[in-house]
N, C-alpha and C positions, 0 to 999 in steps of 0.2 A: 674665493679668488676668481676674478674675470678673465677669460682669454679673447683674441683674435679669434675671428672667423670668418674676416673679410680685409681686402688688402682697406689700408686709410691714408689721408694726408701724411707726406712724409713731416717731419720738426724737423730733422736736419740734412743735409747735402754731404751727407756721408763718402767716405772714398768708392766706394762699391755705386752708389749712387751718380756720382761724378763721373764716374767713370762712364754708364751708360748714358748721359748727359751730354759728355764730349763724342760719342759715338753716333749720337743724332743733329748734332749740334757744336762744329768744335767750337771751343771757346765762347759756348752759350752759356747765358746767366738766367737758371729760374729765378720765380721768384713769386709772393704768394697773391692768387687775385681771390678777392671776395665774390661769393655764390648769392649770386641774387636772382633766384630763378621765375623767369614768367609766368601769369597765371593760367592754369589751363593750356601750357605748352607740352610737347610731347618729349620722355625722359630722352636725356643724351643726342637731342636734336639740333646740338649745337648749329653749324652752318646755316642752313636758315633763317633761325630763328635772329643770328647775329646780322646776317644781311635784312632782315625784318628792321631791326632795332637803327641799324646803317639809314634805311630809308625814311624810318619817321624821323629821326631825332637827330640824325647827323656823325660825325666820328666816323671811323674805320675798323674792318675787323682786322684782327691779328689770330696769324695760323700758328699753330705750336704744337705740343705735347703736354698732356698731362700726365704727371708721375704719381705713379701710386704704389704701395709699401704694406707688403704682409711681413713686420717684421720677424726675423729670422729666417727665413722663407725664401722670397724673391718679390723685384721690384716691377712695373710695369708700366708702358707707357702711352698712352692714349691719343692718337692724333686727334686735334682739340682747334675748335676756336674761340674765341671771347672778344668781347666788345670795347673796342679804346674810346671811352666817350667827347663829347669835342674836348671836355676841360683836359681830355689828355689820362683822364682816371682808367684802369683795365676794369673792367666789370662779365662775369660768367653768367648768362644770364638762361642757359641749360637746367633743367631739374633734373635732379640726379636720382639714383636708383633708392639710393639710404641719402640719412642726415649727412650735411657737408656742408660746412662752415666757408672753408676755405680749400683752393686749390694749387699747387706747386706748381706751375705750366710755366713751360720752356718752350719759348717766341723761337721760330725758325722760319726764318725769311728768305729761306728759297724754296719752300715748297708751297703749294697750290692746290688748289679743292677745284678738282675735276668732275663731281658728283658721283665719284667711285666711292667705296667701302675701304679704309686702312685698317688693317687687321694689327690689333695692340701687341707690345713687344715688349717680351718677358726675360728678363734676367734671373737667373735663379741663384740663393745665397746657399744652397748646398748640394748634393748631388744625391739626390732623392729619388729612387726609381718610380717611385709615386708621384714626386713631383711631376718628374719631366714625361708621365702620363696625365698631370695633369692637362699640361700646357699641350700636349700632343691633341687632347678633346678639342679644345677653342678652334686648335689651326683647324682641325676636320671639320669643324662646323662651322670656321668661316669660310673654306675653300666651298663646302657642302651650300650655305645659304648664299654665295656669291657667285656661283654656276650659270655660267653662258648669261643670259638677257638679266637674270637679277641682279648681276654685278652694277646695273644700273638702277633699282629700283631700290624705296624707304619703306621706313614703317613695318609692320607687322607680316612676314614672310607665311604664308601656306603650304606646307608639303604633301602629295600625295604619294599615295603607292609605295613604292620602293624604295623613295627619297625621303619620305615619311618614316618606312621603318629603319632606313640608315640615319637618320635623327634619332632617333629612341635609344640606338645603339651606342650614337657617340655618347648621351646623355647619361647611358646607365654605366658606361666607361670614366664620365666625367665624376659621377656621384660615388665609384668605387673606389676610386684616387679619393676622392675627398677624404670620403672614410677613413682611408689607411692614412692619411695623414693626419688626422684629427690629435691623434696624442703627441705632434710635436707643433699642434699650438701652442705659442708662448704665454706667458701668465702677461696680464697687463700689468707693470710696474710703472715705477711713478716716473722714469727717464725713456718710456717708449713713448711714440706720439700717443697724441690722446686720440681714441676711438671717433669722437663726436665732428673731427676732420676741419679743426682751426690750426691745423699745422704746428700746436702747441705739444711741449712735453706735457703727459699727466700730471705731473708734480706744479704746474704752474696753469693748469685747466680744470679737468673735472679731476682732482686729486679723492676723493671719494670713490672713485670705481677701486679703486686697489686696496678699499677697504670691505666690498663685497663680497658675499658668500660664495 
């Protein structure tokens, strides 16, 4: 049997999910856009890359949230943008870190891409003292890599010295949580979404993973 080991496309807009939906967005409607990522573009570079896509080709970007889903666990939401093409299509055109079919992004049209850093925002589905170290790693290591002048700067961050080994630290804090959580990863069954991130239940996707060793 397969488990989770990485949050994936949510399949459904669950209560607990809705809930954090209307808390970013009231009375926002995700909804799923297609991953068609550029080539030779840099992972998670969204902004850019969409006002890249704006200047050749035309269309608008749209600023939002992408929702992502360790199920059992907790939900997370990624401020996101994607590409409305002229014909009006939404299209993701980001590489993403793993495979991903499809993304759940919820359009919020009052916020704005300042060239700052949005630190993703985690809802937890149980009260896990491991968990909520896990989540405590991210925030230190965004507060950590968006310190004074880099809160302005992309791409690939260099730490020295003492900021260097207070990275190793949060890291080896983040990898011990991990750990302790590992044994209440869920099994993949055929009504959680499917791993490969078409926002599909397994039963109606890759229904073969739940038949794995």
């Amino acid at each position: 049997m397969s488990y989770f080991s990485k949050p994936v496309t949510p399949a459904v807009l669950s209560p607990e999910l809705r809930a954090l939906c209307n808390a970013l967005v009231p009375d926002g409607e995700p909804l799923y856009v297609d991953v068609k990522p550029l080539a030779d573009a840099r992972e998670d570079d969204c902004f850019p890359l969409v006002q890249q896509q704006v200047r050749s080709f035309g269309g608008q970007s749209v600023i939002g949230w992408s929702l992502w889903e360790f199920p059992t666990l907790f939900f997370e939401a990624e401020f996101h943008c994607v590409w409305r093409q002229a014909d009006g299509n939404l299209v993701d055109v980001a590489p993403k870190r793993a495979d991903c079919a499809r993304v759940f992004f919820l359009p919020d049209g009052r916020r704005h891409y300042e060239g700052m850093q949005v630190n993703n925002i985690r809802r937890p589905l149980r009260q896990e003292p491991a968990l909520l170290a896990y989540f405590a790693s991210f925030d230190s290591e965004f507060d950590l890599l968006n310190r004074g002048a880099r809160a302005q700067e992309h791409g690939e961050i260099t730490l020295e010295g003492a900021e260097a080994i207070e990275h190793h630290e949060i890291i080896d804090k983040r990898e011990a949580a991990f750990f302790e959580l590992a044994p209440l990863f869920p099994k993949i069954g055929p009504y959680h979404p499917c791993p490969c991130g078409s926002g599909r239940k397994v039963k109606w996707c890759h229904k073969e993973i739940t038949n794995a060793a």
